[in-house]
C-alpha positions in Angstrom: 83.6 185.3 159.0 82.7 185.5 162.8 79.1 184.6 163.8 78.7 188.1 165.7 79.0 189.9 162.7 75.5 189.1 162.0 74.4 190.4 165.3 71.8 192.7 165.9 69.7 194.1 169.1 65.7 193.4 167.8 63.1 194.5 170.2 60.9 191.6 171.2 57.6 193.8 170.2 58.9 193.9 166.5 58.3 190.5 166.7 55.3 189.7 165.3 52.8 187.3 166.9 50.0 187.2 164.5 49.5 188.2 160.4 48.2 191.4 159.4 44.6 191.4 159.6 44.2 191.9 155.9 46.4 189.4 153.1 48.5 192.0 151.9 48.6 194.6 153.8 51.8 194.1 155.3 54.7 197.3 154.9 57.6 196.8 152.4 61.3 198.2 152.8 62.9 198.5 149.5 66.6 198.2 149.8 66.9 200.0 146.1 69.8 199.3 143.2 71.3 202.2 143.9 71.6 201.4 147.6 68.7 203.8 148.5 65.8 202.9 151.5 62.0 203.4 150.2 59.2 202.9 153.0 56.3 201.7 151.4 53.4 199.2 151.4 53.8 195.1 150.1 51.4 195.8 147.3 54.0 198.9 146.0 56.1 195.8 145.5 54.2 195.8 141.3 56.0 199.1 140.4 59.2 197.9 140.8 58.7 195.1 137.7 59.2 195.1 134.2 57.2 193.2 131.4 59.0 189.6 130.5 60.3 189.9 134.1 60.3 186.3 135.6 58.8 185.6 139.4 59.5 182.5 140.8 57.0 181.1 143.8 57.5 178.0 146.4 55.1 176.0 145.7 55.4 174.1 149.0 52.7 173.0 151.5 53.0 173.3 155.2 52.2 170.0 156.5 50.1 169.9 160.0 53.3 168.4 161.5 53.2 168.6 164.9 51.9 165.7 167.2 51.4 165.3 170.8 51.4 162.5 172.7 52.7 160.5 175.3 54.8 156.9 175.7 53.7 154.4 177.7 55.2 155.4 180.6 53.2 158.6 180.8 55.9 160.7 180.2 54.6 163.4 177.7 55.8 163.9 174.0 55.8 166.3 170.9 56.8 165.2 167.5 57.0 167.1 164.5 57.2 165.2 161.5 60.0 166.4 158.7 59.8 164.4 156.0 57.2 161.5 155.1 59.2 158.6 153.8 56.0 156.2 153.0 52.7 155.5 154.0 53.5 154.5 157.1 56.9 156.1 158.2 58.1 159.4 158.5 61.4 161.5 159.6 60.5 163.1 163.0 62.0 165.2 165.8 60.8 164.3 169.6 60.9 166.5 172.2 60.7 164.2 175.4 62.4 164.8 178.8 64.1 161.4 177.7 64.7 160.4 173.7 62.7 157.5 172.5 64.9 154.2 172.1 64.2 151.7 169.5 61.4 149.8 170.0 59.4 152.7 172.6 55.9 153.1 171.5 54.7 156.5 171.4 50.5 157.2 172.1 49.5 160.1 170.3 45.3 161.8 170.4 42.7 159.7 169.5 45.2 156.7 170.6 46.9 156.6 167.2 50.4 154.6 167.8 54.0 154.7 166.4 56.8 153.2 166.6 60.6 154.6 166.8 62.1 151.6 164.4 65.9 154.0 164.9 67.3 157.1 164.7 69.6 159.3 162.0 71.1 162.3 164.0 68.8 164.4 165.6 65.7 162.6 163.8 63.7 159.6 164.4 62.0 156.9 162.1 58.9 156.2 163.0 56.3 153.6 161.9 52.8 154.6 162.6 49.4 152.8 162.7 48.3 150.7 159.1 44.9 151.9 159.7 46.5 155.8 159.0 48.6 156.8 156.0 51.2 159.6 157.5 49.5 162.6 155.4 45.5 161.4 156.6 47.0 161.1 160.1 48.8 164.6 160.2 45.4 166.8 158.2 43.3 165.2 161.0 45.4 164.9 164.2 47.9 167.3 163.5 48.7 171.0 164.4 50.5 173.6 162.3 53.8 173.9 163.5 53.9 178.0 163.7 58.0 178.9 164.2 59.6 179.1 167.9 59.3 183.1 168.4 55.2 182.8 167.7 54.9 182.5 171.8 51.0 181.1 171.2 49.9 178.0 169.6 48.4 177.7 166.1 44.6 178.1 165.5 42.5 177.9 162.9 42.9 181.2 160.9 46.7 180.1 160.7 45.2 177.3 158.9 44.3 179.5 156.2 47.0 182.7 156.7 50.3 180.1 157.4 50.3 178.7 154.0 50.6 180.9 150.5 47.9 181.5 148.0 49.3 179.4 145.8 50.1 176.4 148.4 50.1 172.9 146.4 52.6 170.7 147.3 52.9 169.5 150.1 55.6 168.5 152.5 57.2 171.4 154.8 57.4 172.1 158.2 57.7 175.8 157.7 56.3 178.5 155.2 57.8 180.2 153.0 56.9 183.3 154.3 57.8 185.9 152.0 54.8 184.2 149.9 52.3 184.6 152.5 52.1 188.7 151.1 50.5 187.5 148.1 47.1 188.1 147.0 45.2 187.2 144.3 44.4 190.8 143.3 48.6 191.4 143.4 49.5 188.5 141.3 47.1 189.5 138.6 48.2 193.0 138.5 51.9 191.8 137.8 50.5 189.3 135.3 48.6 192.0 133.7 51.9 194.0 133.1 53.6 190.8 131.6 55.6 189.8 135.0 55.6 186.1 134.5 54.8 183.9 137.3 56.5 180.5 137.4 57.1 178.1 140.5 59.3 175.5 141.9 58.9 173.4 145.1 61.4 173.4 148.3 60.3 171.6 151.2 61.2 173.5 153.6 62.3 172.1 157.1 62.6 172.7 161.0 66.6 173.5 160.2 65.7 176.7 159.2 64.8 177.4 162.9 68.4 176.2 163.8 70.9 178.4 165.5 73.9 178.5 164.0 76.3 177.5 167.5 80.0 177.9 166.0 81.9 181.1 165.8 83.3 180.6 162.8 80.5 180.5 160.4 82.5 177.6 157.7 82.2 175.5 160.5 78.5 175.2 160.4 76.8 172.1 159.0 74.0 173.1 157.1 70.7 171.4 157.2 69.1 169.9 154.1 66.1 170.4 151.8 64.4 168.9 149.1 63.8 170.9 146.1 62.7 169.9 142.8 62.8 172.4 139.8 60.8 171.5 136.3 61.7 171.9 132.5 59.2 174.4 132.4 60.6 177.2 134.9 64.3 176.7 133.4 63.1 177.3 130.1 60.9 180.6 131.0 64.1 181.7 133.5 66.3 181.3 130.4 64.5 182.8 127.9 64.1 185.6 130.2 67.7 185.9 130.7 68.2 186.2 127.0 66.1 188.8 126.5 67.4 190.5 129.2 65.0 190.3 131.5 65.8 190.0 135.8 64.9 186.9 138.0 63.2 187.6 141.3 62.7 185.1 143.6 60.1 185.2 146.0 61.8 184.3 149.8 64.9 182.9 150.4 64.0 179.3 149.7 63.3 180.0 145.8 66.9 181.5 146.1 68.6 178.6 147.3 67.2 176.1 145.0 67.4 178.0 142.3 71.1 178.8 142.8 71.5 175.1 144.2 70.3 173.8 140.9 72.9 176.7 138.8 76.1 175.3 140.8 77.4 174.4 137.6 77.2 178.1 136.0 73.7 177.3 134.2 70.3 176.6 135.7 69.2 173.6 135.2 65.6 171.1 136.5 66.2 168.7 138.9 64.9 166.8 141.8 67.2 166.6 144.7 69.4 167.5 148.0 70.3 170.9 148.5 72.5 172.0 152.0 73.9 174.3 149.9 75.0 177.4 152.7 75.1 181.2 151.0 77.3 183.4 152.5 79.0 186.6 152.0 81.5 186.1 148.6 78.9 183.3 147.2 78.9 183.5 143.3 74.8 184.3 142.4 74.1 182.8 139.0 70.6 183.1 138.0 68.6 185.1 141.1 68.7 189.7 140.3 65.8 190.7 142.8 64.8 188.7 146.1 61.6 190.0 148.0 62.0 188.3 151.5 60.8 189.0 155.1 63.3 190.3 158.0 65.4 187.0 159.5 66.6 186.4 162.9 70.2 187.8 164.3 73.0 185.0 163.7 70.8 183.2 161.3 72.1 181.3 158.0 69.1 183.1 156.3 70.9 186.7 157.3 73.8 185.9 155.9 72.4 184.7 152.7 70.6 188.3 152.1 73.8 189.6 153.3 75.9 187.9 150.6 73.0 189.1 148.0 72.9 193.0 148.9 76.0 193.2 150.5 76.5 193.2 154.7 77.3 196.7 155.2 74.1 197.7 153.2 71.8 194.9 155.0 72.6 195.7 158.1 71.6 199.4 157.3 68.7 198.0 156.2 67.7 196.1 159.2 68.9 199.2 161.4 66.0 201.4 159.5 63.8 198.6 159.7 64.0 198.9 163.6 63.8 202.6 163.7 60.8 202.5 161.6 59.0 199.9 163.5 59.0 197.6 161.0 57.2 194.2 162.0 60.2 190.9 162.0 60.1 187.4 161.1 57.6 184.9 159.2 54.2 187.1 160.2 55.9 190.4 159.6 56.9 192.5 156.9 58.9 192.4 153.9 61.9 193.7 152.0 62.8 193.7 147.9 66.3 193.3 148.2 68.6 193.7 144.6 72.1 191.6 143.9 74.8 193.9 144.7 77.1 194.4 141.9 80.2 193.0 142.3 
């Protein structure tokens, strides 16, 4: 399939800048099974479950990843950490008007220093200070690495509003956003109506900022994740399934691990890699609703909800969705999107 065929014109006011001013309170498109379009409000979203359905959560913790600093030169630098490998070293991207070679030493605030030690494609190791383990050193030097289109930098109620309610494991670069709708009040109201709530954890990483640059989209290389996925949620997912029961996943990235971890034809737990790339004619397995937010034009993450509802029907969607003034990307609103039937 050609890259322009998940093209569209997006307003940059749609865009939104900051989250709704209330947890919650965001709108909610609902692409409906029978290819309808409902206008409503996120916390609508509890009508639309049935008791012994199964909701599946990211877990995930954004990390306080981004860094700035300088080498000794005085050139100026910004790292953002995507994956901790130990204490002391960590995967990072630097943004330098000249890439670190082995060896430079980089100066970051309070005169913390690391060391690039190599590089694996786009990413550098670094080794950082023995008086700072990586995790201490990002929570208090760090900044919250809010995505490219959010033209302002982080402060401190994106502390609270960039993560999910339910927030525990840290280790991403990136929110999974269709979470941040989520209240307390919302979760317990499905929970009262015997929706169960289960979770698994995908870290989720700057590559899901990354354009895809071919025309041809089998020829993009798709970035990798870690996922891991307990005994616990297959069990409850299965049992579910069994009984009849339908699987929603809550944002893309409980999606792709979840149908990373079914390659096979059955779910099942695991701790691993996932570049797994979901496009139009991709074989779902285990996922039957998906509430996500509204992704950006060319993007891997369109053509995954496009391979779920179908591309005609999304691109509908997302034409509506425009019309209506509906707000786009990880701050905006969100959509409850069901498989199409094949």
């Amino acid at each position: 399939m050609n890259i322009n065929e998940f093209d569209f014109l997006l307003p940059q006011d749609l865009i939104a800048q900051h989250p709704p001013e209330i947890r919650g309170e965001s709108r909610l498109l609902v692409g409906a099974s029978d290819r309808d379009m409902q206008d409503l409000f996120f916390s609508d979203c509890i009508s639309f479950f049935h008791e012994g359905d199964v909701l599946v959560v990211n877990n995930t913790k954004v990390m306080k990843a981004r860094l700035f600093g300088y080498k000794e030169t005085g050139a100026k630098i910004e790292i953002l950490i995507e994956r901790v490998i130990d204490t002391h070293h960590a995967m990072a991207h630097v943004r330098a008007s000249k890439s670190p070679k082995k060896n430079t030493v980089l100066i970051l605030e309070n005169n913390i220093r690391a060391v690039c030690e190599g590089r694996d494609g786009d990413l550098f190791l670094l080794r950082f200070d023995d008086d700072y383990d990586v995790y201490t050193l990002m929570e208090q030097n760090g900044h919250l690495p809010l995505p490219p289109y959010i033209t302002r930098l982080a402060n401190d109620d994106d502390d609270e509003r960039y993560q999910t309610i339910y927030a525990q494991e840290i280790g991403a670069v990136a929110a999974p956003t269709a979470g941040l709708h989520f209240t307390d009040e919302i979760l317990t109201q499905l929970k009262n109506q015997g929706v169960i709530v289960t979770d698994l954890t995908l870290h989720v990483g700057a590559g899901t900022f990354q354009p895809v640059r071919v025309e041809n989209i089998a020829d993009h290389h798709m970035h990798s994740e870690w996922f891991e996925i307990s005994e616990e949620t297959v069990e409850i997912i299965h049992h579910a399934k069994q009984n009849g029961n339908r699987i929603c996943a809550v944002g893309t990235t409980s999606l792709r691990a979840l149908e990373s971890a079914a390659l096979s034809g059955s779910l099942k737990a695991t701790r691993q890699e996932t570049d797994i790339f979901i496009t139009p004619g991709f074989s779902f397995h285990v996922v039957d609703m998906l509430l996500t937010n509204f992704h950006l034009p060319k993007s891997t993450l369109l053509m995954l909800v496009s391979a779920f509802a179908g591309t005609e029907y999304i691109r509908e969607l997302y034409q509506h969705a425009i019309e209506k003034q509906y707000r786009f990307f990880s701050y905006g609103d969100a959509m409850l999107l069901y498989r199409a039937k094949n």
